[in-house]
C-alpha positions as CSV (number, residue, x, y, z in Angstrom):
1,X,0.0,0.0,0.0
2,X,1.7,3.4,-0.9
3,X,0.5,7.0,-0.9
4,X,0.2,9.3,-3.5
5,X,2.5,12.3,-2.4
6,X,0.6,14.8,-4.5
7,X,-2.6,13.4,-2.6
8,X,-0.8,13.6,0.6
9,X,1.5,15.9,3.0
10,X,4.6,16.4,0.9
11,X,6.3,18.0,3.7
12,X,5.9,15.4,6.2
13,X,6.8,12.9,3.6
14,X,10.0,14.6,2.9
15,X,10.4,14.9,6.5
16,X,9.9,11.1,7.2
17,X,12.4,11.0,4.1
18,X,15.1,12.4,6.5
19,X,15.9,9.8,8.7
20,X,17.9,6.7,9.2
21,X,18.2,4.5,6.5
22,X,16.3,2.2,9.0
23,X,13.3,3.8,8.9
24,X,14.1,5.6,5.6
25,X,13.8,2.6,3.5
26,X,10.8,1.9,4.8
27,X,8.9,4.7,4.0
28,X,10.6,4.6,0.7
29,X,8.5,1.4,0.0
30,X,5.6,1.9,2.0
31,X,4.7,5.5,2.1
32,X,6.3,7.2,-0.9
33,X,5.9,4.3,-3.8
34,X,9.9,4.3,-4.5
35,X,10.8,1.7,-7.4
36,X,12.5,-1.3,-5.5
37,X,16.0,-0.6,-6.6
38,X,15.7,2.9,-4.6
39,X,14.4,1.0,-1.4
40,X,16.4,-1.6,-1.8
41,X,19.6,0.9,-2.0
42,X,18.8,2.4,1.0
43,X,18.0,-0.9,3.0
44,X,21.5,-2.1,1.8
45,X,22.8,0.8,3.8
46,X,21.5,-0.6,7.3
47,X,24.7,-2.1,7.8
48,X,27.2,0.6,6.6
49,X,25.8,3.8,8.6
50,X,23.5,4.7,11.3
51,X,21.9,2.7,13.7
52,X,22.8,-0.5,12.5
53,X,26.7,0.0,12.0
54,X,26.8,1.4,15.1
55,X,24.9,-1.8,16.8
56,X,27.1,-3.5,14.6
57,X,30.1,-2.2,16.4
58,X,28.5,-3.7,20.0
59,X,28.9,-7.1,19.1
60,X,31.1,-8.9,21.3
61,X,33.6,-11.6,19.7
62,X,31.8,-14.6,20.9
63,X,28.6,-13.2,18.9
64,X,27.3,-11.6,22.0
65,X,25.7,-8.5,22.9
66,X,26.6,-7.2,26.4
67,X,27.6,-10.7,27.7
68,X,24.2,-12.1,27.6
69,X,21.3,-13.9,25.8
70,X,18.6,-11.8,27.2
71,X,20.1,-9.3,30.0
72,X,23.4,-7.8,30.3
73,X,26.2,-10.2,31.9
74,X,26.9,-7.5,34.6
75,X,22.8,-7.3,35.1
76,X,21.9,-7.7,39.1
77,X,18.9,-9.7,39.3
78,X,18.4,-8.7,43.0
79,X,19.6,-5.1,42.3
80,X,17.6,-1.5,41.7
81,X,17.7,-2.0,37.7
82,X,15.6,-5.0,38.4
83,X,13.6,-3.5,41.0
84,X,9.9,-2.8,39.8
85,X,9.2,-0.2,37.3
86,X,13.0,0.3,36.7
87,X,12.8,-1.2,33.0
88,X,14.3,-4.8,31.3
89,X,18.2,-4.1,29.6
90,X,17.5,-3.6,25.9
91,X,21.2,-4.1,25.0
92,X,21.8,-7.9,25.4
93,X,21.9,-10.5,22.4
94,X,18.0,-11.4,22.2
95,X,17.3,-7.3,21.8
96,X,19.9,-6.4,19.6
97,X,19.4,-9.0,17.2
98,X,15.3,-8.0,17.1
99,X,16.5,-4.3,16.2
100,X,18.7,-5.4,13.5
101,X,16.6,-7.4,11.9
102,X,13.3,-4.9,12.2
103,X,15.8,-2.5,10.8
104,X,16.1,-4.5,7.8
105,X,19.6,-6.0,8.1
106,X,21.1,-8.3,5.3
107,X,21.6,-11.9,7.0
108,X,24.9,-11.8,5.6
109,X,25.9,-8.9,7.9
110,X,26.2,-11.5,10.9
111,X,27.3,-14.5,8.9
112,X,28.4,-16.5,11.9
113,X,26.7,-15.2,14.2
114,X,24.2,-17.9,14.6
115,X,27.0,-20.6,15.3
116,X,28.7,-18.0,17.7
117,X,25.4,-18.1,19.8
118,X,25.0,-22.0,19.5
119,X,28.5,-22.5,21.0
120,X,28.7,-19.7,23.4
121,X,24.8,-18.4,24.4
122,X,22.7,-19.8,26.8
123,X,19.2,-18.4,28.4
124,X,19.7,-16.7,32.1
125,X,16.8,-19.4,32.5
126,X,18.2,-22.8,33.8
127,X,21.2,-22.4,31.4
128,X,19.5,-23.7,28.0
129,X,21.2,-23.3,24.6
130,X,20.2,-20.3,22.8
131,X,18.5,-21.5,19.7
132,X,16.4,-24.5,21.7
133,X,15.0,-21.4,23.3
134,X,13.4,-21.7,26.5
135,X,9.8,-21.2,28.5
136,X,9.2,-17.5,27.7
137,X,6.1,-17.2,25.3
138,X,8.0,-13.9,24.0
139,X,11.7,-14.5,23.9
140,X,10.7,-17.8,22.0
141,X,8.9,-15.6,19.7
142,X,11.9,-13.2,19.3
143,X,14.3,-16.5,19.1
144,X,11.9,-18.1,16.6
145,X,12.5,-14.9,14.5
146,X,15.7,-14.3,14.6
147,X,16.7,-18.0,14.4
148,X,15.0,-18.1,11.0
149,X,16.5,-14.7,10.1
150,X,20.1,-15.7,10.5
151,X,19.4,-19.4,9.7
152,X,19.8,-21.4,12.7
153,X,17.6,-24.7,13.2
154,X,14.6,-23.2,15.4
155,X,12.2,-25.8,14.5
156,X,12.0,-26.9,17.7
157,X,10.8,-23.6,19.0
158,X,7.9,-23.3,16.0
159,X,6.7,-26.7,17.7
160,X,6.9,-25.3,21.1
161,X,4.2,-22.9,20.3
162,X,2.0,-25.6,18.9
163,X,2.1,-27.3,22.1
164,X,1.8,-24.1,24.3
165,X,-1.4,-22.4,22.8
166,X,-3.9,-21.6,25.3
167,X,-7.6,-23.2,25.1
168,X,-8.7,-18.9,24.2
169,X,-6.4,-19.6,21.1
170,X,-3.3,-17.1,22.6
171,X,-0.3,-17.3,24.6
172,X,1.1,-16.4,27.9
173,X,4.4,-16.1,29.4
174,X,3.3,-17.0,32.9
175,X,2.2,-20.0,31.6
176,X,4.9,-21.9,33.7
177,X,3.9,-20.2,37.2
178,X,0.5,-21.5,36.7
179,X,-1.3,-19.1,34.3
180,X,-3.6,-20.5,31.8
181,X,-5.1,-17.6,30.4
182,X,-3.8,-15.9,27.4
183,X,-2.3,-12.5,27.1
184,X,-2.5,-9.9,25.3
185,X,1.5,-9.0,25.2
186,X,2.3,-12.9,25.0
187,X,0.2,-13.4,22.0
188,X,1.0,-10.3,19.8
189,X,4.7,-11.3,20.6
190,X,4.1,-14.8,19.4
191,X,2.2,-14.1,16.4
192,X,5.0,-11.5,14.9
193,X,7.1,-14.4,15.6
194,X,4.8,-16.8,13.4
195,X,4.4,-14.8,11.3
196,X,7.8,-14.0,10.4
197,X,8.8,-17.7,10.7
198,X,6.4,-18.5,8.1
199,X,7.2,-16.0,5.7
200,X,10.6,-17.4,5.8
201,X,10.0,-21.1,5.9
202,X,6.1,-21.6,5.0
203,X,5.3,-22.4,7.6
204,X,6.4,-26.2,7.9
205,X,7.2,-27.5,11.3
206,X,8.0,-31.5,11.0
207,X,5.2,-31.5,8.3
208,X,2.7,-29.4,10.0
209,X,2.3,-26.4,8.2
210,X,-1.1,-26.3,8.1
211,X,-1.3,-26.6,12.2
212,X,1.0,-24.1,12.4
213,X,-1.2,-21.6,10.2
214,X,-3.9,-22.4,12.1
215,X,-2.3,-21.9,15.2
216,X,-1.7,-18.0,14.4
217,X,-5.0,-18.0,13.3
218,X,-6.6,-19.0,16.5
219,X,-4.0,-16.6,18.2
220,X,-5.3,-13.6,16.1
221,X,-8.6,-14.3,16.1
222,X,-8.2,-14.1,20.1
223,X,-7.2,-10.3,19.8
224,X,-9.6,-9.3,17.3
225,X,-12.6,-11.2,19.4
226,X,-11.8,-8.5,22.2
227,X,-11.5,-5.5,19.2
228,X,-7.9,-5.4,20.3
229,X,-8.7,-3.2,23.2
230,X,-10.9,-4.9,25.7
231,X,-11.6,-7.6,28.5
232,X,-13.7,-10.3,26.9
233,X,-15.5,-10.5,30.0
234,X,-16.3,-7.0,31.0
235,X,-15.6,-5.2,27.6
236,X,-13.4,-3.0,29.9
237,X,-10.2,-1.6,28.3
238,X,-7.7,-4.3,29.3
239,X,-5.1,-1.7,30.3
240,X,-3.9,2.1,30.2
241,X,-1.2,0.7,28.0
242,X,-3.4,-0.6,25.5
243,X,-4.0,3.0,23.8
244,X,-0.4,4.5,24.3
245,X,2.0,4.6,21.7
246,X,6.1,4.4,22.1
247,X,8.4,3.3,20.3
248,X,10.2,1.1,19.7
249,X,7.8,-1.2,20.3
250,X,10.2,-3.7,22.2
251,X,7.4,-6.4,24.3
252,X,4.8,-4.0,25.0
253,X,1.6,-4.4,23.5
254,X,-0.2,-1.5,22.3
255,X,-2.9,-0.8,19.8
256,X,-0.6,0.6,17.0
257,X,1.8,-2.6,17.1
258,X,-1.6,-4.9,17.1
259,X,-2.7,-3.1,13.9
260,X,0.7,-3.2,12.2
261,X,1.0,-6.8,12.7
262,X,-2.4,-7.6,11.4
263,X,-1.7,-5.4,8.3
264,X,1.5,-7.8,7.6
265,X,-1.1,-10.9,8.2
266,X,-3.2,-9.5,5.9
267,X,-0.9,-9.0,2.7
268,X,0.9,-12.2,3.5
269,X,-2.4,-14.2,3.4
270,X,-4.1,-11.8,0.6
271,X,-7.3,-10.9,2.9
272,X,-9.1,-7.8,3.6
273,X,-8.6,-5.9,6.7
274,X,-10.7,-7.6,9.5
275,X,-13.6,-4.9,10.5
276,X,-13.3,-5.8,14.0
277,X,-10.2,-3.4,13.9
278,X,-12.2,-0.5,13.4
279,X,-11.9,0.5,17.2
280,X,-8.3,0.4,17.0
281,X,-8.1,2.0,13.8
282,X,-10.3,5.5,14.9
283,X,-7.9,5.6,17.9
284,X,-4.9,5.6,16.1
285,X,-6.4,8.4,13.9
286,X,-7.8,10.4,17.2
287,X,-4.0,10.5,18.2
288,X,-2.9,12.0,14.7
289,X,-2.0,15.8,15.7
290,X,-3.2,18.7,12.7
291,X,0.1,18.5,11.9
292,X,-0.3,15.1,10.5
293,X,2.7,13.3,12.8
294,X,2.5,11.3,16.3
295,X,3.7,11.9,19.3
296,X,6.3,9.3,21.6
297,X,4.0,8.8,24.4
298,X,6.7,7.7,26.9
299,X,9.7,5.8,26.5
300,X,9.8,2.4,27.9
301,X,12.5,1.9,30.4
302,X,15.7,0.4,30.7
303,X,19.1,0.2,29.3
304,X,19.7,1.0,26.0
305,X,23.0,1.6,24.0
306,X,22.0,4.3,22.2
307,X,18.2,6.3,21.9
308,X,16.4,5.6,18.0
309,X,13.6,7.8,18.4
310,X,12.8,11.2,20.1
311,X,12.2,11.8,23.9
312,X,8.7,11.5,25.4
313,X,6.3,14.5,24.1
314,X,8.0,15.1,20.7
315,X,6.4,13.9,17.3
316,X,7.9,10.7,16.2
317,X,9.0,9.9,12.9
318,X,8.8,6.3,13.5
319,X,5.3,6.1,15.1
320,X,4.1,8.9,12.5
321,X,5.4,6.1,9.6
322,X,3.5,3.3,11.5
323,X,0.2,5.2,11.8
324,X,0.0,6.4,8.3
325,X,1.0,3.1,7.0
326,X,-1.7,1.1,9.3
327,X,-4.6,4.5,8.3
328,X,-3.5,3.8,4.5
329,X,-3.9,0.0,4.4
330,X,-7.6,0.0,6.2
331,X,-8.7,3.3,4.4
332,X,-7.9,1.4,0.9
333,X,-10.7,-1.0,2.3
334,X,-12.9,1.4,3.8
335,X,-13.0,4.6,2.4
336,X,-15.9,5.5,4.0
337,X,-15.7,3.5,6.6
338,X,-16.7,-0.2,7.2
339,X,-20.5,-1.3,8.0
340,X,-19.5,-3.7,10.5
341,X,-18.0,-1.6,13.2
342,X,-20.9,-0.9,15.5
343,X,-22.3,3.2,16.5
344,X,-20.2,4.6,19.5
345,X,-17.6,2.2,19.5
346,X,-14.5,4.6,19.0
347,X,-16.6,7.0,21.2
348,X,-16.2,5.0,24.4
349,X,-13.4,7.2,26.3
350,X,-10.5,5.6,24.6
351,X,-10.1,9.0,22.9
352,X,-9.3,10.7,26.0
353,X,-5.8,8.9,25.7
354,X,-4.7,8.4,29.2
């Protein structure tokens, strides 16, 4: 889906335009309609300059990030940076690999880097070797993603999810203290990782492709029975983080990752948008400021080796590309907007953004 720049904000386009080639490449393909070998061009630049060279740089001989599969080696699990509210690391292997490949990374970049991990990464959890993964809805996810990405074996971990869906079709991480209902950051975690997989692969796990699909399936249509936003139950809002946007995105859920990832469901399986993201959709449009960008709500926090969007409060180039990109795909569908979405339903106090 692209947008006509005559038809559109020229000036925000160009401004979008002016970023990192990890974010400019993007909206060279998505937003502005560039010919591939223009995209393409600037993609190939991820690994030469800007964020990605520089993340690049951070990578520790033994194909590490700061020491450690998912938190830092020198993390201190009984110290104040673990302490509530004080934010997960972002700068260990799991988070820097996720960035890299989001960013748009060639493979070939960290040829070597999957064996490196195989011999000399294991999970913080119980010691398990980095590509079996291990019992963390979302870090398999990520795993399963980045396995595929760099070409490691993750088959195992694609089978794991199979076996750990939740009876309400989703997927928690708490799953091993007991929990057997799904949530809603464990499942949009595990479907990105899917869906990724599949794109990739096809799908196929020991022959099962076709459980595997249905799988992500079940998972998705768990989010879009509760309209993305609500308790199943109550039809309360399921949480103040639901409508607040930050990037990046890292685990959080929010209502603007939900929609992106059921726009890349969408065009990989050649479906229409599902109307029962209508809800989501009008609040990602009530957050649009007259000035056509979105702001960075809050940052999430933790350790980080280096800030790839603006401070809290400021318009966001990054969340600005995702919104137009999710308000182009469904507006294709419903120019006028869809029948199905019931009277009142983006009118309930979601719009207040809390």
């Amino acid at each position: 889906m692209t947008l006509d720049p005559v038809a559109h904000d020229q000036a925000r386009l160009e401004w979008l335009l002016d970023s990192d080639p990890a974010l400019r490449w993007q909206v060279q393909r998505d937003l502005a309609g560039s010919p591939r070998a223009v995209w393409a061009e600037t993609r190939a630049r991820v690994g030469s300059e800007g964020f990605g060279v520089r993340l690049l740089a951070l990578q520790d001989a033994d194909g590490q990030w700061a020491g450690g599969a998912y938190f830092p080696k020198d993390f201190d699990f009984d110290g104040p940076e673990a302490a509530d509210g004080a934010g997960q690391p972002y700068t260990a292997t799991t988070w820097s690999l996720n960035s890299l490949r989001d960013w748009g990374l060639d493979a070939e970049a960290l040829a070597g880097t999957a064996e490196l991990l195989a011999v000399n990464s294991r999970w913080e959890y119980e010691n398990l070797p980095y590509w079996g993964g291990e019992v963390d809805a979302c870090i398999n996810a990520f795993t399963l993603a980045n396995g595929v990405w760099l070409g490691a074996d993750v088959s195992g971990i694609a089978q794991w999810f199979l076996d750990h869906q939740m009876t309400e079709g989703g997927w928690n991480c708490e799953w091993v203290e007991g929990s057997a209902r799904s949530s809603f950051h464990s499942t949009l975690n595990s479907l990105r990782g899917l869906l990724y997989y599949e794109e990739a692969t096809g799908g196929d796990v020991g022959g099962h492709r076709e459980e595997l699909r249905a799988a992500r399936r079940a998972g998705e249509e768990y989010l879009l029975e509760r309209r993305l936003l609500h308790r199943l139950s109550t039809d309360e809002l399921v949480g103040p983080w639901a409508p607040r946007f930050a990037h990046p995105f890292r685990w959080f859920y929010s209502a603007l990752a939900a929609v992106d990832y059921f726009r890349a469901a969408s065009m990989r399986d050649g479906t229409s948008p599902d109307e029962r993201l209508g809800e989501a959709i009008e609040l990602i449009r009530a957050a649009r400021l007259p000035d056509g960008t979105w702001l960075q709500e809050r940052r999430h926090p933790g350790r980080v080796w280096f800030e790839t969007d603006v401070a809290a409060g400021e318009p966001s180039k990054w969340l600005t590309f995702y919104g137009i990109r999710a308000l182009a795909w469904w507006d294709a569908a419903y120019p006028a907007g869809p029948e199905g979405v019931p009277d009142g339903r983006t009118t309930n106090g979601i719009r207040s953004r809390p």
